[in-house]
Wavefront OBJ file of the C-alpha trace (Angstrom):
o trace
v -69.479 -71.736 -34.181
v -69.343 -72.479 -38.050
v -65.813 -73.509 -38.640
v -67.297 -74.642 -42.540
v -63.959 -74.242 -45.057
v -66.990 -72.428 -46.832
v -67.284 -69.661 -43.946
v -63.952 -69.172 -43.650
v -63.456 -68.657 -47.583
v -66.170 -66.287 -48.228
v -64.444 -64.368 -44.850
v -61.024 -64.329 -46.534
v -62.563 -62.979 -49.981
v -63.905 -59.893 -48.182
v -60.193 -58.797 -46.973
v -58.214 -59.361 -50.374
v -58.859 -59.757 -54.166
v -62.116 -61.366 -54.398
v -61.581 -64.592 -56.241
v -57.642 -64.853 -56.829
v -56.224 -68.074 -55.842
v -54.663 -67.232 -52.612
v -51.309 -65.021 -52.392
v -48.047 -67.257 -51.682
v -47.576 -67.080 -48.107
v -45.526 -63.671 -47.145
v -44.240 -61.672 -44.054
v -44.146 -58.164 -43.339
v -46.636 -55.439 -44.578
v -44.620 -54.052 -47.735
v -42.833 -51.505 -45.464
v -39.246 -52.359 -45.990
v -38.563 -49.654 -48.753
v -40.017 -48.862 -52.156
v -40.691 -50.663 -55.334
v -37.078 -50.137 -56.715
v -35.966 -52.515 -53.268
v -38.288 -55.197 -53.832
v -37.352 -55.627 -57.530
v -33.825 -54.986 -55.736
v -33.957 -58.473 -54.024
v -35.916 -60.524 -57.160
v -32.782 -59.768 -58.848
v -30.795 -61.494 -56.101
v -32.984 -64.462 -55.971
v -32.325 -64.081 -60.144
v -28.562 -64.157 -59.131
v -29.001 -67.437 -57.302
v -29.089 -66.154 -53.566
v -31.721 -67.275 -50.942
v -35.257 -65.437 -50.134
v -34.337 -64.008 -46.560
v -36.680 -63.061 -43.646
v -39.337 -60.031 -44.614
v -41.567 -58.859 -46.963
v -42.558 -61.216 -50.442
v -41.257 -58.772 -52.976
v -43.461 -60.695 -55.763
v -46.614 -59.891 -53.326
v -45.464 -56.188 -52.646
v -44.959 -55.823 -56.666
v -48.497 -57.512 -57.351
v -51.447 -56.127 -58.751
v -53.758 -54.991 -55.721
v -57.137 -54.061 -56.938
v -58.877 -53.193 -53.318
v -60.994 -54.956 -50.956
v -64.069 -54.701 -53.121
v -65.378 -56.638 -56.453
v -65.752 -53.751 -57.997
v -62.491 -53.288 -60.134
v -64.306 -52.779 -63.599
v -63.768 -49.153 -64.012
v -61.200 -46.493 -64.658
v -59.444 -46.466 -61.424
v -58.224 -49.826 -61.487
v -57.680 -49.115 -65.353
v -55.482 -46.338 -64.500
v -53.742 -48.673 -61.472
v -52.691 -50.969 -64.531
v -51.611 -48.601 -67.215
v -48.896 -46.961 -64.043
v -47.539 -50.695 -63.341
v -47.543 -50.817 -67.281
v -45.789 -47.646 -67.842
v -43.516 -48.613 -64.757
v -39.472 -47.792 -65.526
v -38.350 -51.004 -62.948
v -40.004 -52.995 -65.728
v -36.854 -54.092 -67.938
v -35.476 -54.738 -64.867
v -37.985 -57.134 -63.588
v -37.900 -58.731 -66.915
v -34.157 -59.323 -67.361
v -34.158 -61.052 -63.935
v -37.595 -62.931 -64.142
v -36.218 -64.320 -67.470
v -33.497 -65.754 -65.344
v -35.685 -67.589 -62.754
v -38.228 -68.851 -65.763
v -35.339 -70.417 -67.382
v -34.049 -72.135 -64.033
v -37.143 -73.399 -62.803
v -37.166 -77.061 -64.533
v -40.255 -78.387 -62.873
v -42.890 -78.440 -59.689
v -40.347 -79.409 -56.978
v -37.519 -77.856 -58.184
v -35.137 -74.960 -56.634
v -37.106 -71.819 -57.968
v -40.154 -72.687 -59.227
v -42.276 -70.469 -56.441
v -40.082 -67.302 -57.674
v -40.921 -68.042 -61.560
v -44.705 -68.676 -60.793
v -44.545 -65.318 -58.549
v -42.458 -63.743 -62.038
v -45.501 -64.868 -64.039
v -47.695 -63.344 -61.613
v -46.415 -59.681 -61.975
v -45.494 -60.220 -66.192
v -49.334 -60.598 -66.254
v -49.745 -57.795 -63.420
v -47.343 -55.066 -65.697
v -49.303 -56.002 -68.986
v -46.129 -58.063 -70.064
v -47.307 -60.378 -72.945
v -43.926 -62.486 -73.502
v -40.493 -62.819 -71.948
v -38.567 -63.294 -75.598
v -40.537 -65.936 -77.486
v -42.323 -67.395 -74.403
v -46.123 -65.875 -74.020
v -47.030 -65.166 -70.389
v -50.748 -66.866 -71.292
v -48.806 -70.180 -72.391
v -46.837 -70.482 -69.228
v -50.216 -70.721 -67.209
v -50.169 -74.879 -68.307
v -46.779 -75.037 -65.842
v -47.081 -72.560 -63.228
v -51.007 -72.388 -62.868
v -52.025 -76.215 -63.901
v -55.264 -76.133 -62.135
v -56.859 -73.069 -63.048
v -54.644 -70.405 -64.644
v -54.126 -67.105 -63.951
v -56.870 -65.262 -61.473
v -58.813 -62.994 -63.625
v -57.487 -59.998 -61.703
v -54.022 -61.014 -63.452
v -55.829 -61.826 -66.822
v -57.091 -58.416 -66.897
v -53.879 -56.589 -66.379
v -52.171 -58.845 -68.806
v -54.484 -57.270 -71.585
v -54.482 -60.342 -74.343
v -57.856 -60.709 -75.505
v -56.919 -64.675 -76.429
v -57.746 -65.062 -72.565
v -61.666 -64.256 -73.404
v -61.972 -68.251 -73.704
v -60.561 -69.127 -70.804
v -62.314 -66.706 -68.693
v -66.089 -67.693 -70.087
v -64.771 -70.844 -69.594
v -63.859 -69.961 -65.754
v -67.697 -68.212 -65.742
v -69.510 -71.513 -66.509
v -67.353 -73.781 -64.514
v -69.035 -75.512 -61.673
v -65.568 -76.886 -60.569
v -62.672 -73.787 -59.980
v -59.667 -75.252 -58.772
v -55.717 -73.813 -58.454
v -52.667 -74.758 -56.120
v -52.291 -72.888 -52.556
v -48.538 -73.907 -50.630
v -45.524 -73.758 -51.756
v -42.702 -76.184 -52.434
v -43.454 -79.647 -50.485
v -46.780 -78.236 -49.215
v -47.767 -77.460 -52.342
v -51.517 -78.809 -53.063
v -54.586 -78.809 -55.223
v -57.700 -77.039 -53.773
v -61.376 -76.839 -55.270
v -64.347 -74.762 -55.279
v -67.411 -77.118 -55.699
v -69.901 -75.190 -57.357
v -72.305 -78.080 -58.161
v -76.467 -77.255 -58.298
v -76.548 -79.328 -54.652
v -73.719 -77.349 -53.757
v -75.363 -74.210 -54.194
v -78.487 -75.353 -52.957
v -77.416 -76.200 -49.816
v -74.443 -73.786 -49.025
v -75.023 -69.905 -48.910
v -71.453 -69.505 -48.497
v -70.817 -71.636 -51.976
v -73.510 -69.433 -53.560
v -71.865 -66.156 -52.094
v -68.816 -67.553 -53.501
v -69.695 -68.640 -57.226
v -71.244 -64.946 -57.670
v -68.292 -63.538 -56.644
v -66.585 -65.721 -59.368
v -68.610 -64.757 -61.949
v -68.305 -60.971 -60.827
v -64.648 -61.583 -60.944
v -64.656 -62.244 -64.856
v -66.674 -60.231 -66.040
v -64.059 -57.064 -64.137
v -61.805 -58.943 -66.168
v -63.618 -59.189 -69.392
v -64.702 -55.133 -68.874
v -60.593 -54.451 -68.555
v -60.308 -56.694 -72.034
v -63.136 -55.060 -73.966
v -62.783 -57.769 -76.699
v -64.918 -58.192 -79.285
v -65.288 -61.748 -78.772
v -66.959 -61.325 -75.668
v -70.304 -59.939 -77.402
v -72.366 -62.401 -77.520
v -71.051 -64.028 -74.545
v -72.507 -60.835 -72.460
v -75.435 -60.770 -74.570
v -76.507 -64.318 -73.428
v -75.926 -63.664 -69.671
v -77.717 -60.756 -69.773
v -80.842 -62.602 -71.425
v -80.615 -65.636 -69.212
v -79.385 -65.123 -65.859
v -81.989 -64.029 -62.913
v -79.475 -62.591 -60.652
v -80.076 -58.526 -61.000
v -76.311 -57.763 -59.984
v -74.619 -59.808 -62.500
v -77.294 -58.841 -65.238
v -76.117 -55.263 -64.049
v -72.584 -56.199 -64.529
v -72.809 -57.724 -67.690
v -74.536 -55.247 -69.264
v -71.734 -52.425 -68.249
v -69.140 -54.991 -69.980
v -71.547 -54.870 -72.869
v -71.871 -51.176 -73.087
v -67.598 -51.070 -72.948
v -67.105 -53.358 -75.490
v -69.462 -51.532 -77.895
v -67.806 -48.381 -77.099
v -64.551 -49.734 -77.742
v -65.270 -51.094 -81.165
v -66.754 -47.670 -81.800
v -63.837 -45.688 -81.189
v -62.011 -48.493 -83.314
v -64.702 -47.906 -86.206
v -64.002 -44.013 -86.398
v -60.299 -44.716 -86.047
v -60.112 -45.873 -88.917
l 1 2 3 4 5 6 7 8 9 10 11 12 13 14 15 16 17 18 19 20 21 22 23 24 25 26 27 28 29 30 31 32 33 34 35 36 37 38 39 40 41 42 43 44 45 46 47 48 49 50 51 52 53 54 55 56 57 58 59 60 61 62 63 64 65 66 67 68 69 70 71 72 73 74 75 76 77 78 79 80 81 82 83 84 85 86 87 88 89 90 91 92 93 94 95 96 97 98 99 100 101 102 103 104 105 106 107 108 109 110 111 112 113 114 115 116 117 118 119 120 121 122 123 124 125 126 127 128 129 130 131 132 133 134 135 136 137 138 139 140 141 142 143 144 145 146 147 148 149 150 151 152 153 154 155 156 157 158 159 160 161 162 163 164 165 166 167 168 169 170 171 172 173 174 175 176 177 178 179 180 181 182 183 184 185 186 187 188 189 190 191 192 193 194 195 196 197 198 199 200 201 202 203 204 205 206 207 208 209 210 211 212 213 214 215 216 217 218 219 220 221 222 223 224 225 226 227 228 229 230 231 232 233 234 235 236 237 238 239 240 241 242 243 244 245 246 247 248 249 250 251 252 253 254 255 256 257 258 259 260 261 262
């Protein structure tokens, strides 16, 4: 039997968001009440008392996009304009404020609920918690890699269009899985002997590059143009061409409707 960390991986991706870092480590099955509870206890942890048995309320809050790669379109569009739109929002971002500012550094009391608070910020379309930008906080919380580009997307600032072509052309993707003590660094080699060799690697850098450009369709930023426009002219694999050129076709659109705006 094929125990590869590559098999296993590329099994993983097909039962959760393909491509996000994995989800801190949760019980339960989001069943212990509505959103309103959840946000309920991350105000308690914001008061100073202990995560107790049960569900992860950052993981039950999160932005789910389905089993599938296939999140550029309007339904998860509208999925992130209701989480936007949400009325628990002020709420999450009085007590999220609260853990940011008590989480000093990597091994200290906290720091697992502030990098879940970034998480959802970027999963409600929250920018900035006072003067501090959700995008900048990704150097502290998210050292490796940054935010997935699931959470990129929902976040909606087009200043992440560098960092996710960056994340497209990277042969190395790497981000933290564990939390507290067990925290550790984990990589996705995506090197040409890599991908030679490993169909499980290959499965697994396509899905990456899937991955942003969902998020760059969500962004429809200008300064993805010619980005698009080069994959589309120099990439052989008919899917992503495919992809790219429906990101393409959005961004256009976009600028139109900005153009008679006006």
């Amino acid at each position: 039997m094929d125990c590869s960390p590559e098999k296993w991986i590329a099994m993983i991706s097909m039962i959760g968001l393909v491509c996000a870092p994995p989800a801190a480590a949760y019980a339960g099955a989001c069943t212990e009440g509505d959103d309103a509870n959840y946000v309920a206890v991350i105000e308690e942890l914001a008061r100073g008392k202990a995560l107790g048995e049960g569900d992860d309320p950052f993981y039950c809050l999160d932005l789910h996009l389905g089993q599938t790669n296939r999140w550029a379109g309007p339904r998860a569009a509208k999925k992130m304009a209701r989480l936007r739109r949400s009325p628990l929002n002020p709420r999450l971002k009085r007590a999220c404020a609260r853990l940011l500012r008590r989480a000093k550094g990597s091994r200290s009391k906290g720091y697992d609920s502030a990098k879940g608070c970034v998480e959802l910020m970027a999963a409600r379309g929250i920018r900035s918690l006072g003067k501090t930008e959700i995008l900048e906080l990704q150097r502290r919380f998210f050292p490796y890699g940054g935010l997935d580009p699931g959470h990129l997307a929902a976040l909606g600032d087009p200043r992440a269009v560098p960092q996710l072509i960056d994340r497209f052309r990277s042969r190395r993707i790497c981000y933290e899985v564990g939390q507290g003590k067990e925290r550790t660094k984990y990589c996705h080699d995506f090197s040409p002997r890599r991908l030679k060799r490993n169909r499980w690697a290959r499965k697994r850098y396509r899905e990456m590059k899937i991955a942003v450009l969902n998020a760059l369709w969500h962004l429809a930023a200008p300064a993805s143009r010619d980005f698009l426009k080069q994959v589309i002219a120099e990439t052989d694999d008919a899917l992503i061409k495919q992809r790219a050129a429906k990101v393409l076709d959005r961004v256009e659109a976009q600028a139109q409707g900005a153009a008679g705006g006006r």
